[in-house]
C-alpha positions, 0 to 999 in steps of 0.5 A: 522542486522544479522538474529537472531538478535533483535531490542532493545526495540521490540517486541518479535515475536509471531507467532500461525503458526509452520513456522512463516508465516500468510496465506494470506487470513489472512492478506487480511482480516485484511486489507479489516477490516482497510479500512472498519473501516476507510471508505477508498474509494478505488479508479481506477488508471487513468494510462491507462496501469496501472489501479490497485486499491488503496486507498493511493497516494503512494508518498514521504510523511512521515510515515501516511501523503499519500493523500486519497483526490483529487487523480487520480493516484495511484503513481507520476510514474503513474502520469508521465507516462500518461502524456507523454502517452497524449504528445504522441498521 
């Protein structure tokens, strides 16, 4: 898609900022309201190297099917990464 260009049936983009960009604090807010709304649990990667946050397992699911329950790693890369990190030692 060309820029410029529009999707049919989307919507118009509207935008309060002059440049079209919303500040960060903008966007981390809102997001820390979905997770609160929803009572997300935000959970600790069990990866040694990696230990980010995360409340979604990021895998190959479909579009609002990632796991929120029995999870220890953020991604499968993660997953796999440790494991051979423990075949290792």
């Amino acid at each position: 898609m060309a820029p410029g260009e529009t999707v049919q049936g989307a919507l118009p983009r509207v935008s309060a900022f002059e440049d079209g960009y919303v500040p960060l604090v903008s966007v981390a807010s809102l997001q820390l309201y979905n997770h609160m709304a929803e009572e997300a649990t935000a959970r600790t990667c069990a990866n040694e190297t990696c230990r980010g946050s995360f409340v979604r397992w990021r895998g190959r699911a479909e579009y609002g099917r990632n796991r929120t329950t029995g999870i220890k790693f953020c991604t499968r890369e993660c997953a796999h990464a440790q494991r051979e990190h423990r075949r290792s030692r």
